[in-house]
N, CA, C and O atoms as a CHARMM CRD file, in Angstrom:
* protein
*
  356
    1    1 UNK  N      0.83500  -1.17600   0.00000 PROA 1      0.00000
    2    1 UNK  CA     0.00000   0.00000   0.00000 PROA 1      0.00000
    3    1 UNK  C      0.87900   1.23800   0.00000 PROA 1      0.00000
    4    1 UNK  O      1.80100   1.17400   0.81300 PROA 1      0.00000
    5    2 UNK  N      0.82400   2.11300  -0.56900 PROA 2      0.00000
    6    2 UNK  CA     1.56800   3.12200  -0.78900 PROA 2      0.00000
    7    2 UNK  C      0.51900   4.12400   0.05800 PROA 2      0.00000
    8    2 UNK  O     -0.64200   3.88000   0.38500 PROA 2      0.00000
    9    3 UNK  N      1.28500   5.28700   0.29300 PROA 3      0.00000
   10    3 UNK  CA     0.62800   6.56600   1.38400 PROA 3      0.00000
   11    3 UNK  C      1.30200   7.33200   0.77100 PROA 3      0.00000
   12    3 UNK  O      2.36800   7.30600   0.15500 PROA 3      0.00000
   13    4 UNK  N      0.04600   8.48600   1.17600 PROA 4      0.00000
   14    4 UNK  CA    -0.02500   9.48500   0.35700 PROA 4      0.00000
   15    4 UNK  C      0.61700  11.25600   1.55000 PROA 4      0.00000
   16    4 UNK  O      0.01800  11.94200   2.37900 PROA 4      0.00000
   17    5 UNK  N      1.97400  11.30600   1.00500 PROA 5      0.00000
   18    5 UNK  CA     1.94500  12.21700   2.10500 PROA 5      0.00000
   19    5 UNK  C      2.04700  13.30900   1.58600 PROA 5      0.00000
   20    5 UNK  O      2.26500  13.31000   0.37500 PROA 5      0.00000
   21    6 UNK  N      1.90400  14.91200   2.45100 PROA 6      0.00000
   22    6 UNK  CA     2.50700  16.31900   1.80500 PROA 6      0.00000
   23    6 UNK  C      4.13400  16.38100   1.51100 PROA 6      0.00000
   24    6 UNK  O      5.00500  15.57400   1.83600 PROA 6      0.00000
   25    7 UNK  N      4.21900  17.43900   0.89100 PROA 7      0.00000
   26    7 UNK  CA     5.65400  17.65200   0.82900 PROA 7      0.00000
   27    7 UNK  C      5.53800  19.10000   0.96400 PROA 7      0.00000
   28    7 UNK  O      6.61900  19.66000   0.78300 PROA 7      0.00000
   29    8 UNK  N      4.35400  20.05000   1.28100 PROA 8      0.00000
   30    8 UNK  CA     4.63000  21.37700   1.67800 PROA 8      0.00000
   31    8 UNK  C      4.80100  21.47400   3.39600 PROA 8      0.00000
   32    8 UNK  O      4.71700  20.60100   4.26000 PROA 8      0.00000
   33    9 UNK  N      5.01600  22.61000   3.45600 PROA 9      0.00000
   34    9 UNK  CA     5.29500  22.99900   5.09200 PROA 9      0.00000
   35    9 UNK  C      3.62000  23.31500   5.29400 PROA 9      0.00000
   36    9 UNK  O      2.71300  23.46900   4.47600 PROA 9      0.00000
   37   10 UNK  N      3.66300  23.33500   6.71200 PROA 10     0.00000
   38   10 UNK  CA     2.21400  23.65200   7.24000 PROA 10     0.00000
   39   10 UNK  C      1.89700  25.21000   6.85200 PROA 10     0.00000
   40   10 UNK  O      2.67700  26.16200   6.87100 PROA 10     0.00000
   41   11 UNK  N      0.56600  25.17900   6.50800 PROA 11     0.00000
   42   11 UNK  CA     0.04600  26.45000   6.45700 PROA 11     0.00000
   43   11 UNK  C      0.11500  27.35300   7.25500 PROA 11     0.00000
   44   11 UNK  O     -0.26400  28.43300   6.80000 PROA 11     0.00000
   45   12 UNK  N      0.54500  27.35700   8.57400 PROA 12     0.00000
   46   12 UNK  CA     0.89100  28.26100   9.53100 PROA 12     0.00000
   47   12 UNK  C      2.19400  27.92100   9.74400 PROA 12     0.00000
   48   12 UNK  O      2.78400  26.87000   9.98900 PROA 12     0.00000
   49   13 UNK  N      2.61400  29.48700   9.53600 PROA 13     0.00000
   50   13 UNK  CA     4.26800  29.07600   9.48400 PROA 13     0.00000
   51   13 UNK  C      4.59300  30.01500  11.17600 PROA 13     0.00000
   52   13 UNK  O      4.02900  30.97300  11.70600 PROA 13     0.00000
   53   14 UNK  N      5.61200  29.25900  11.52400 PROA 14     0.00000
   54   14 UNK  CA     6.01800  29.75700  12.70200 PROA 14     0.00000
   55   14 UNK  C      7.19000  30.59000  13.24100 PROA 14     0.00000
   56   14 UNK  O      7.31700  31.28000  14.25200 PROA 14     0.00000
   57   15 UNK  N      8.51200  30.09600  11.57600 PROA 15     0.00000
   58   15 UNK  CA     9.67100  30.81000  11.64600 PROA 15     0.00000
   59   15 UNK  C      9.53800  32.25300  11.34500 PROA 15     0.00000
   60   15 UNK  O      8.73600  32.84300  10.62100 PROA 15     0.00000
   61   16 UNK  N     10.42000  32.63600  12.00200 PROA 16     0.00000
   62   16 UNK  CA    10.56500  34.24600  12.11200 PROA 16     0.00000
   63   16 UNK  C     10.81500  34.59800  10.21200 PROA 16     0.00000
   64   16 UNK  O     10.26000  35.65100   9.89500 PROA 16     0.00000
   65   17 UNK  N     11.33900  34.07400   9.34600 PROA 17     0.00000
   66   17 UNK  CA    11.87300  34.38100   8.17300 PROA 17     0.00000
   67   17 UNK  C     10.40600  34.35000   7.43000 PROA 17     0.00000
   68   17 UNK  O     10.28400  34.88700   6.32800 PROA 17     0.00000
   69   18 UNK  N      9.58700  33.87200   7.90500 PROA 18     0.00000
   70   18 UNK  CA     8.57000  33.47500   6.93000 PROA 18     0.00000
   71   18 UNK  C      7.05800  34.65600   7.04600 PROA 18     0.00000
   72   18 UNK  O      5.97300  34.66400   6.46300 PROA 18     0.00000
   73   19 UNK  N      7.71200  35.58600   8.13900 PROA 19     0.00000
   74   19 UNK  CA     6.38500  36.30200   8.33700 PROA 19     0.00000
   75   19 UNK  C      6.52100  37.97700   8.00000 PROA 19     0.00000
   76   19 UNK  O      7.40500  38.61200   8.57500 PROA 19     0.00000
   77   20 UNK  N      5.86300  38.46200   7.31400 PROA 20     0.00000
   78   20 UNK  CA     6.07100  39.56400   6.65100 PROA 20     0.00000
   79   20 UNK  C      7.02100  40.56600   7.36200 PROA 20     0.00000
   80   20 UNK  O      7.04700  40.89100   8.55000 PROA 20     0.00000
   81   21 UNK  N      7.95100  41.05100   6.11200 PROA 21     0.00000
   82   21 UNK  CA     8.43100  42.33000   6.38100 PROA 21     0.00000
   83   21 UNK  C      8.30600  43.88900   6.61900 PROA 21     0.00000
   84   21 UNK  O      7.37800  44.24400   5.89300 PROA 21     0.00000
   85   22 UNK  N      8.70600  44.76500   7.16200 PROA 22     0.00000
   86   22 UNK  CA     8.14200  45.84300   7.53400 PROA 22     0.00000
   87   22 UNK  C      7.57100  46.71600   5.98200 PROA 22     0.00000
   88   22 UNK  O      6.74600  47.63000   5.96000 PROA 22     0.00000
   89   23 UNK  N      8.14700  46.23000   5.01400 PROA 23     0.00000
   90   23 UNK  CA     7.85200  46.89700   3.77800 PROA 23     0.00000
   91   23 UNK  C      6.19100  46.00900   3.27800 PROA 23     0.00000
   92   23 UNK  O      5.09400  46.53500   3.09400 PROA 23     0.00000
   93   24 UNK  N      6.57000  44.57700   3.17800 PROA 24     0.00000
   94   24 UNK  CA     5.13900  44.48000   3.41200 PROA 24     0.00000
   95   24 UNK  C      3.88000  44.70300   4.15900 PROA 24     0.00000
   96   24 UNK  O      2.77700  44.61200   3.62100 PROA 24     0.00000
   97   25 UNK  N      4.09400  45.05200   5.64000 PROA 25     0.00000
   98   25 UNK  CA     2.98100  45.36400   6.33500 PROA 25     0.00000
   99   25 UNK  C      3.14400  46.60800   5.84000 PROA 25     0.00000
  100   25 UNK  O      1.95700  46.70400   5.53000 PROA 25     0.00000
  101   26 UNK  N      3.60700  47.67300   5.49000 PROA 26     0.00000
  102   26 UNK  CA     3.57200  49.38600   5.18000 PROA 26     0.00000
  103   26 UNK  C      3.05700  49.22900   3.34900 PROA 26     0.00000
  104   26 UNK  O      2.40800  50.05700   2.70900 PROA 26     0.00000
  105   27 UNK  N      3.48600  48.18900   2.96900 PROA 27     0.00000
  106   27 UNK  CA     2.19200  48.43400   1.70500 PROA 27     0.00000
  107   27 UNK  C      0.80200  47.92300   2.01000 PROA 27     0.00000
  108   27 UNK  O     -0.18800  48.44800   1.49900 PROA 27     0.00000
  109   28 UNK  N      0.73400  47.00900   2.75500 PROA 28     0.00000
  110   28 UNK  CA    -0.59000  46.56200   3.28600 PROA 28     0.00000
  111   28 UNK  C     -1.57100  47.94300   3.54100 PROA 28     0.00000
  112   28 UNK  O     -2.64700  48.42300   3.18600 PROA 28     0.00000
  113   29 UNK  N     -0.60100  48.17400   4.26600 PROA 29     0.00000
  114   29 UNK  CA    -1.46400  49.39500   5.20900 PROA 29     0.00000
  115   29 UNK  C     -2.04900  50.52400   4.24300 PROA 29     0.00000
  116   29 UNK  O     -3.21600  50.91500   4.22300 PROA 29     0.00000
  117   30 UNK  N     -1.03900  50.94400   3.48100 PROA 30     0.00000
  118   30 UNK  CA    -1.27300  51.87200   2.16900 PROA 30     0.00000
  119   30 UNK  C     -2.33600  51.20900   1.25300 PROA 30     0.00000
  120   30 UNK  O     -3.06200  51.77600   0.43700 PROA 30     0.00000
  121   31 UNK  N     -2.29200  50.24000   1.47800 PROA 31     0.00000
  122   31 UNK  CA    -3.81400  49.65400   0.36500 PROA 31     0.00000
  123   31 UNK  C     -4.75200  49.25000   1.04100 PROA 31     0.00000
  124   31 UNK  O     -5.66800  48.64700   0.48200 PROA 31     0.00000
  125   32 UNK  N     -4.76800  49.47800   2.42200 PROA 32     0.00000
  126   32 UNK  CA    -6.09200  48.88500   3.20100 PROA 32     0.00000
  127   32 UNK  C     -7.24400  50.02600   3.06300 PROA 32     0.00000
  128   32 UNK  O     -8.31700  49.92300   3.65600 PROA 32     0.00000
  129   33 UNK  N     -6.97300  50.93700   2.36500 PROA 33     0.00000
  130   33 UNK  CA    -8.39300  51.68800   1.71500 PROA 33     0.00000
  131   33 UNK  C     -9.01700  50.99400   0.79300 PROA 33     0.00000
  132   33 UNK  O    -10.07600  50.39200   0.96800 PROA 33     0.00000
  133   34 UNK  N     -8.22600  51.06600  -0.48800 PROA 34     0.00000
  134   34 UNK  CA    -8.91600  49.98600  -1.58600 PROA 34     0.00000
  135   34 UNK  C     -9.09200  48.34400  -1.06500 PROA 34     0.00000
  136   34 UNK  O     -8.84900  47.58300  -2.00100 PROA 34     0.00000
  137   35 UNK  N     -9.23700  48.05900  -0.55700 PROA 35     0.00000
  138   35 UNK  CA    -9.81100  46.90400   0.36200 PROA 35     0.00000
  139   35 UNK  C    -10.90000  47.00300   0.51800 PROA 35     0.00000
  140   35 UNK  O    -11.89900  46.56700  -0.05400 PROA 35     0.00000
  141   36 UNK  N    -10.55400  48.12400   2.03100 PROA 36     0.00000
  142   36 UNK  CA   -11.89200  48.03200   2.58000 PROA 36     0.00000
  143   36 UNK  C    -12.97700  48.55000   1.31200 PROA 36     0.00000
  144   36 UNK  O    -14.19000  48.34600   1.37300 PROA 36     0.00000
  145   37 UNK  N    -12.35500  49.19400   0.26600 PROA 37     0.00000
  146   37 UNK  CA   -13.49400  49.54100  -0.76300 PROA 37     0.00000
  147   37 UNK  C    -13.95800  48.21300  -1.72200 PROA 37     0.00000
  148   37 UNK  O    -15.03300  47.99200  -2.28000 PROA 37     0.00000
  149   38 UNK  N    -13.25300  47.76800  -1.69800 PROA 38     0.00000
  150   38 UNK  CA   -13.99100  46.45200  -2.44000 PROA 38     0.00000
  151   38 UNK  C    -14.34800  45.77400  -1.85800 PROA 38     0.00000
  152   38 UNK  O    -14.78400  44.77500  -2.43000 PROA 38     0.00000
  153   39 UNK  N    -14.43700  45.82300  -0.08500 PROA 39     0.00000
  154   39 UNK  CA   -15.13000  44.48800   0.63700 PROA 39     0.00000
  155   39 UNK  C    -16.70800  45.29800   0.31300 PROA 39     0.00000
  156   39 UNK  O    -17.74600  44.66100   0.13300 PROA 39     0.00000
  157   40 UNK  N    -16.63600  46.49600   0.29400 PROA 40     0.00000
  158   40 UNK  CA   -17.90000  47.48800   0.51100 PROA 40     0.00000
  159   40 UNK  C    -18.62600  47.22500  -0.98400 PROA 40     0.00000
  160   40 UNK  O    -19.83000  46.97200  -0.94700 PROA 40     0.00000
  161   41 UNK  N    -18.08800  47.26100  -2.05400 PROA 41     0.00000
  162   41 UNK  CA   -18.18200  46.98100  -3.52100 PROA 41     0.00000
  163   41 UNK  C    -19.06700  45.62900  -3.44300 PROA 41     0.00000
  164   41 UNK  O    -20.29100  45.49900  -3.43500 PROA 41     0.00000
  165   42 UNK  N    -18.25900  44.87600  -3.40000 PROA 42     0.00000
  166   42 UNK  CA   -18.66200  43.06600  -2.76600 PROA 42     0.00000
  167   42 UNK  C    -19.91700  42.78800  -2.22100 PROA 42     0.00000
  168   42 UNK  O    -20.57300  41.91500  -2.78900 PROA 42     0.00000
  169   43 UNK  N    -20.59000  43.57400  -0.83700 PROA 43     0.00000
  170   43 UNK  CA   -21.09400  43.66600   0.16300 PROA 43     0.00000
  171   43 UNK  C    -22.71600  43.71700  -0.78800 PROA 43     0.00000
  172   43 UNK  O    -23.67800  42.95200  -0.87100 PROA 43     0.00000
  173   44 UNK  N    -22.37700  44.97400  -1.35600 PROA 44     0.00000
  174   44 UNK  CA   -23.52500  45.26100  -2.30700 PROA 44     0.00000
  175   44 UNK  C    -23.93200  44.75000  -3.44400 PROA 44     0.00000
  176   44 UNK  O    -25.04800  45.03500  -3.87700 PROA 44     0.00000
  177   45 UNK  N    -22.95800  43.78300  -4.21100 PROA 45     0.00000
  178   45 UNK  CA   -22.90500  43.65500  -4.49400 PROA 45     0.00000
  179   45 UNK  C    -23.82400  41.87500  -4.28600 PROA 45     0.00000
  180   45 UNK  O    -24.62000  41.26000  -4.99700 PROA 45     0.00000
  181   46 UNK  N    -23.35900  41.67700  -3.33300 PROA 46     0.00000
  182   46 UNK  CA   -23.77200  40.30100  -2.90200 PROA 46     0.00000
  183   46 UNK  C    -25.23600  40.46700  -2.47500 PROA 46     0.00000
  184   46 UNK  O    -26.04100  39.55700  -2.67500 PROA 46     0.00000
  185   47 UNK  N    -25.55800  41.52000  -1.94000 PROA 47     0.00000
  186   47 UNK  CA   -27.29700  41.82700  -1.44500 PROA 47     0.00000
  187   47 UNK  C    -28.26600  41.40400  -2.98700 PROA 47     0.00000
  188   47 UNK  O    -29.35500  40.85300  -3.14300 PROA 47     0.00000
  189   48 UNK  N    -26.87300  42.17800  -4.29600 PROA 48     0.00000
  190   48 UNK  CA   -28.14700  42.10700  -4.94300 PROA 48     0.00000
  191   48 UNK  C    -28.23000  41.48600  -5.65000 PROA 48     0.00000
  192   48 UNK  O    -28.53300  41.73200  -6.81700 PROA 48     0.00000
  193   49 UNK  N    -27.87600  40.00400  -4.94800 PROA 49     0.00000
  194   49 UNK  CA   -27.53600  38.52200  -6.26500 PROA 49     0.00000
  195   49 UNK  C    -28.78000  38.20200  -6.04200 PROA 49     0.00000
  196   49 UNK  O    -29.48600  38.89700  -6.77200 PROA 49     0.00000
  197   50 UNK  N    -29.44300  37.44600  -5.35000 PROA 50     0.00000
  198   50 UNK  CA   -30.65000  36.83700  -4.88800 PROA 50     0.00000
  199   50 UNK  C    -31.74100  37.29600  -5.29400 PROA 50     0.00000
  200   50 UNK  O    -32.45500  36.41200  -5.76700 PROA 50     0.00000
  201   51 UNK  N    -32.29300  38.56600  -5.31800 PROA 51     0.00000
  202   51 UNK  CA   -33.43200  39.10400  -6.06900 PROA 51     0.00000
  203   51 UNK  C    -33.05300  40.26600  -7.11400 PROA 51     0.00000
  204   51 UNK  O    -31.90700  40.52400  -7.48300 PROA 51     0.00000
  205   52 UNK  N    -34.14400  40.87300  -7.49100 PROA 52     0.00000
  206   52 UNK  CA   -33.95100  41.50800  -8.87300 PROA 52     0.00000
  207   52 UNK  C    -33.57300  43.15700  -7.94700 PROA 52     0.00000
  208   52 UNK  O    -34.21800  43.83800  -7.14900 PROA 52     0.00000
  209   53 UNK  N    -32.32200  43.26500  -8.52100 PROA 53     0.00000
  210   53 UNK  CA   -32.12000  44.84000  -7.36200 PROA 53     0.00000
  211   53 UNK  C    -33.45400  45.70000  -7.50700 PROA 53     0.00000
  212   53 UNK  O    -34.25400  45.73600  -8.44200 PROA 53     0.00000
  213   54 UNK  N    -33.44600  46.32100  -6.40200 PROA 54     0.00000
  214   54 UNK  CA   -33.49000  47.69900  -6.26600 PROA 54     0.00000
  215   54 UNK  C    -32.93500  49.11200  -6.84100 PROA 54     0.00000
  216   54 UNK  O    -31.84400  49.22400  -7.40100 PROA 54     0.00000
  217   55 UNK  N    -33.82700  50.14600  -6.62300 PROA 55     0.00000
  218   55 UNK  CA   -33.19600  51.82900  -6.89400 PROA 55     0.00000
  219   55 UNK  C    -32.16100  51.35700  -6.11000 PROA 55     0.00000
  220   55 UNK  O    -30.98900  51.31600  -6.48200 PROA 55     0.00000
  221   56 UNK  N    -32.64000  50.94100  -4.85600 PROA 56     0.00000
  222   56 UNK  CA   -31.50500  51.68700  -3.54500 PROA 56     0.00000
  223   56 UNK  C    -30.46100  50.74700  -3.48100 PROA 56     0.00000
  224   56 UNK  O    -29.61900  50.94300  -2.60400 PROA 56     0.00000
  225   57 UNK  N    -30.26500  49.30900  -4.55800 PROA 57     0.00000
  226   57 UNK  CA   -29.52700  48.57800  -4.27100 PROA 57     0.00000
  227   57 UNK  C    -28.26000  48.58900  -5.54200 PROA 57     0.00000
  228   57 UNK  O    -27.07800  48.25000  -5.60100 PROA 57     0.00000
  229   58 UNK  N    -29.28400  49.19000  -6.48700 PROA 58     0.00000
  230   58 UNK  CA   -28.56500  50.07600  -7.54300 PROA 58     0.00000
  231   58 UNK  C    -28.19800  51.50600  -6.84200 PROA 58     0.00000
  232   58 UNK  O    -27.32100  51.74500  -7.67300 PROA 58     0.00000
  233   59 UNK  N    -28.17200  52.18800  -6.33500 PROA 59     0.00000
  234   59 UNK  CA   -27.71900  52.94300  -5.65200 PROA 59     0.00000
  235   59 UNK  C    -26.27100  52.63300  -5.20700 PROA 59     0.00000
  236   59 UNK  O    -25.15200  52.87700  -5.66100 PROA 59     0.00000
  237   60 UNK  N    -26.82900  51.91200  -3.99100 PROA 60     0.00000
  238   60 UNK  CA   -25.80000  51.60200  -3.34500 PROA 60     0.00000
  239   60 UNK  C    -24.32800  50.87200  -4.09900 PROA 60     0.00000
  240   60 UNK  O    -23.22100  50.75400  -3.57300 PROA 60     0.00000
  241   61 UNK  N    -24.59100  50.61000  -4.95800 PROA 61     0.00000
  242   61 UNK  CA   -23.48300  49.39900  -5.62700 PROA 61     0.00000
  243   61 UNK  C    -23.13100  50.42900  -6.38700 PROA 61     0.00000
  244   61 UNK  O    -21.92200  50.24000  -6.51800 PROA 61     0.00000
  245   62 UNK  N    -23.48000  51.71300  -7.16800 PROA 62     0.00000
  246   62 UNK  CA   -22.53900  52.72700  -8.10000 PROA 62     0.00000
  247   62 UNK  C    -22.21300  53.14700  -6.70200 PROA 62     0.00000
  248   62 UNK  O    -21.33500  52.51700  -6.11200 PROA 62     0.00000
  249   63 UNK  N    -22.86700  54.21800  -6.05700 PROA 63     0.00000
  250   63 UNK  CA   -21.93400  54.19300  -4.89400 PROA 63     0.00000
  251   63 UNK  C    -20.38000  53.80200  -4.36900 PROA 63     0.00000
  252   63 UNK  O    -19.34600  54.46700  -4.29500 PROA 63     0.00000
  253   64 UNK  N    -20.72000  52.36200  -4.03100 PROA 64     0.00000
  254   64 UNK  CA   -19.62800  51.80300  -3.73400 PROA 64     0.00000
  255   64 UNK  C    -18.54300  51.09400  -4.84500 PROA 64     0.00000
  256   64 UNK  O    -17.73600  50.24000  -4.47700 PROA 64     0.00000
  257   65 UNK  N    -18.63800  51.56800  -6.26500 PROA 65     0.00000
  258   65 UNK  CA   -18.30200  51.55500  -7.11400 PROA 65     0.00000
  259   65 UNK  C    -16.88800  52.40300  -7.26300 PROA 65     0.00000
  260   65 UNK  O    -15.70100  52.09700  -7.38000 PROA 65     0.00000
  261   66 UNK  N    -17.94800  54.11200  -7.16800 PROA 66     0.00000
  262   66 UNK  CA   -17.13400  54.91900  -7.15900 PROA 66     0.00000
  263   66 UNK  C    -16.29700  55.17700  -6.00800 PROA 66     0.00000
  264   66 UNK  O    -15.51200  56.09400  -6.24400 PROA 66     0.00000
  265   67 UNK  N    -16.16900  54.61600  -4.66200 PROA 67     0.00000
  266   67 UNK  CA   -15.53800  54.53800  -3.37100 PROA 67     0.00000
  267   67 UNK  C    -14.12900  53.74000  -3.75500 PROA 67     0.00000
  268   67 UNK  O    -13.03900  53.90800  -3.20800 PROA 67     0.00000
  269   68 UNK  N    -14.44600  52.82400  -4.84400 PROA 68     0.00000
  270   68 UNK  CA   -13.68400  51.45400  -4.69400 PROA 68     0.00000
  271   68 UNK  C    -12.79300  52.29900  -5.98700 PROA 68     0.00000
  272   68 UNK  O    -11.75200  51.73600  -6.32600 PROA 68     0.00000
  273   69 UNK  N    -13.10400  53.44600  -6.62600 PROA 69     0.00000
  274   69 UNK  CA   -12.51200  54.27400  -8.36100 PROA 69     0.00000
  275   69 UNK  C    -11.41000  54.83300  -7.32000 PROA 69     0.00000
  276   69 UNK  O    -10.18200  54.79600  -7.39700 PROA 69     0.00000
  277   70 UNK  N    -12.33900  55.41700  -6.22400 PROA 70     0.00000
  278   70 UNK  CA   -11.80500  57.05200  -5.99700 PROA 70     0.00000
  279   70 UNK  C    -10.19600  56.20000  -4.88900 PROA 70     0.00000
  280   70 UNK  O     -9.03100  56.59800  -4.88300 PROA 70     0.00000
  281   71 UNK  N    -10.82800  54.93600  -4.07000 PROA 71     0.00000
  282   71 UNK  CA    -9.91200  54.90700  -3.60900 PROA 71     0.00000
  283   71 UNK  C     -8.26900  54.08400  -4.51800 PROA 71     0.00000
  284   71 UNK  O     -7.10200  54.20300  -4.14200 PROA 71     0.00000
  285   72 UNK  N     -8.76500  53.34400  -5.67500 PROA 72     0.00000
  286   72 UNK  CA    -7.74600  53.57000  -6.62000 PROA 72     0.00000
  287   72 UNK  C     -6.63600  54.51000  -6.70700 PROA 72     0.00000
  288   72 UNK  O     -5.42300  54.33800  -6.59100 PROA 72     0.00000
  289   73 UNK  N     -7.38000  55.60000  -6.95000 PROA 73     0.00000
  290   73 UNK  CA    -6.93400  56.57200  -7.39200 PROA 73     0.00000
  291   73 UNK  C     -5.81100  57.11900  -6.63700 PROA 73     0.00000
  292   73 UNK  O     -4.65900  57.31100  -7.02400 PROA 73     0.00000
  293   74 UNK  N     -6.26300  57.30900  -5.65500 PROA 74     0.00000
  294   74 UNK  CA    -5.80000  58.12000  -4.61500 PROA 74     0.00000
  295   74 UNK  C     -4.65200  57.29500  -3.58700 PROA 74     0.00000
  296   74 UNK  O     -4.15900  57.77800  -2.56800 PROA 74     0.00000
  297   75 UNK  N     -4.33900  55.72700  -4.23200 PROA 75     0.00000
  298   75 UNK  CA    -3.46300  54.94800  -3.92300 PROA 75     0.00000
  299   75 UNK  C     -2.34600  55.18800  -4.54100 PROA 75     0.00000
  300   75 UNK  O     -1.20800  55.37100  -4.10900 PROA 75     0.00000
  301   76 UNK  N     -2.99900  55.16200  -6.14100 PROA 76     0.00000
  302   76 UNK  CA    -1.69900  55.77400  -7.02800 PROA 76     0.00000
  303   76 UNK  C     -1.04100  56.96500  -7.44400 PROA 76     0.00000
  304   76 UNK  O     -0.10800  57.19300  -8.21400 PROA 76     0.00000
  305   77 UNK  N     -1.91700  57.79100  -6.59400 PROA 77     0.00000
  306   77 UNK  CA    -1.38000  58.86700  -6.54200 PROA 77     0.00000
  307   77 UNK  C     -0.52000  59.52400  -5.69400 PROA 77     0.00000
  308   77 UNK  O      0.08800  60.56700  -5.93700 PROA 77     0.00000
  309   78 UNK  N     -0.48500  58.58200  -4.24900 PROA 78     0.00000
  310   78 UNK  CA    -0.04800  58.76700  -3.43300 PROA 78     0.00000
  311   78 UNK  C      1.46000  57.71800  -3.38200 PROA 78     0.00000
  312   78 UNK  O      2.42600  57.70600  -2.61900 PROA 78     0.00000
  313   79 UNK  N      1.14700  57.03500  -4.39100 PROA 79     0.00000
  314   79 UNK  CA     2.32200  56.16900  -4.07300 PROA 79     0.00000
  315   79 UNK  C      3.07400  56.51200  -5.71600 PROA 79     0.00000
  316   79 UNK  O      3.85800  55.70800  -6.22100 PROA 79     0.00000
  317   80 UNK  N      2.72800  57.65200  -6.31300 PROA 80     0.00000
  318   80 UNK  CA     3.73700  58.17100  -7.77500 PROA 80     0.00000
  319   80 UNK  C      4.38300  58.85500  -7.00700 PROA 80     0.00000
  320   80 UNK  O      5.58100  58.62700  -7.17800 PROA 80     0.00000
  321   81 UNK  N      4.12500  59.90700  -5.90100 PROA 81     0.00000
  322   81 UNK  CA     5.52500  60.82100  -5.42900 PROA 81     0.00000
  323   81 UNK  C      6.05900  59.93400  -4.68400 PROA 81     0.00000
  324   81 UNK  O      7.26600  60.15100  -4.78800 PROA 81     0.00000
  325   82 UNK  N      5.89900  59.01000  -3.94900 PROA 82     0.00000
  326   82 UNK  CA     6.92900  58.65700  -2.92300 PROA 82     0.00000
  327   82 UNK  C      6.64900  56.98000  -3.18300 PROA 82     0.00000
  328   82 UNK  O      5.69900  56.46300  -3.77100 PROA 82     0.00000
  329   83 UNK  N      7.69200  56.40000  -2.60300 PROA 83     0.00000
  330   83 UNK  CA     7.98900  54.63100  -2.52800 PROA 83     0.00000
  331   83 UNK  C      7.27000  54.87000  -1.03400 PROA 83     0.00000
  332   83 UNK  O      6.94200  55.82900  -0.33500 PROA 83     0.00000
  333   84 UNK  N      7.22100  53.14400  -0.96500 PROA 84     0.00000
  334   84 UNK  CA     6.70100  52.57500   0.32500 PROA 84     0.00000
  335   84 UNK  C      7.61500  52.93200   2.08000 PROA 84     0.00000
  336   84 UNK  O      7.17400  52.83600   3.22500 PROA 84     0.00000
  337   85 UNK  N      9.07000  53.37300   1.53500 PROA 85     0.00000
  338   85 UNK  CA     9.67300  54.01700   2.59100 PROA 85     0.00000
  339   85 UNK  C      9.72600  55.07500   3.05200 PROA 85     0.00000
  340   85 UNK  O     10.60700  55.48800   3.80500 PROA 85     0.00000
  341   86 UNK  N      8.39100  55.90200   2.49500 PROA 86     0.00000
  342   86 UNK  CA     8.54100  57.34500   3.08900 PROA 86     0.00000
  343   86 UNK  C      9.32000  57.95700   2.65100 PROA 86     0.00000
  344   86 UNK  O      9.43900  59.08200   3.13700 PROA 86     0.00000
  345   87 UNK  N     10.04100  57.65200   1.77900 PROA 87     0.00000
  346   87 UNK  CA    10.93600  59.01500   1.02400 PROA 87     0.00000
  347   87 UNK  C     10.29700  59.57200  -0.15700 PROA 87     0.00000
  348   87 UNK  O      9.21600  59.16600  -0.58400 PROA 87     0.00000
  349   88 UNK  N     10.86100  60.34500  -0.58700 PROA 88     0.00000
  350   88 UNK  CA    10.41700  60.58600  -1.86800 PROA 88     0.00000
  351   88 UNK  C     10.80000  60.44100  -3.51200 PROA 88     0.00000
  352   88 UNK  O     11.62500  61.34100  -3.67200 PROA 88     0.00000
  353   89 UNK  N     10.64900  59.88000  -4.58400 PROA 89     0.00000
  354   89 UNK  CA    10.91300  58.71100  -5.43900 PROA 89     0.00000
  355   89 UNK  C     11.25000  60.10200  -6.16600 PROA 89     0.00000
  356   89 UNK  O     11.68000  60.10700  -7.31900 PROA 89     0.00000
């Protein structure tokens, strides 16, 4: 009988080398607007799978459309003058 084993490491990693760097948590952070705008995008998005939308559900979803544009925007705009280290590029 042959067995069937993994050959990856566990999904929770525990070594210090394996858990994000300060440059990754500081881009995280810089994009946790457009996130939270597409969980918001999503949100409304998901209300209005199940029945035939609404004004207000059409509303809400350009809405959070343009939340999810503007915060685009304003990611890349903020990150054309300067890199992720706070200096300026």
């Amino acid at each position: 009988m042959n067995h069937i084993v993994t050959v990856q490491e566990a999904v929770t990693a525990f070594e210090p080398w394996m858990e994000p760097t300060s440059a990754e948590l500081v881009a995280i952070e810089w994009e946790m607007p457009v996130i939270l705008a597409d969980v918001d995008l999503l949100d409304a998005e998901i209300v209005a799978l199940d029945r035939t939308p609404t004004e207000v559900d059409e509303r809400r979803i350009r809405r959070a459309r343009r939340r999810a544009l503007a915060a685009r925007v304003a990611l890349v705009n903020r990150t054309a003058g300067a890199n992720l280290f706070g200096g300026v590029a």
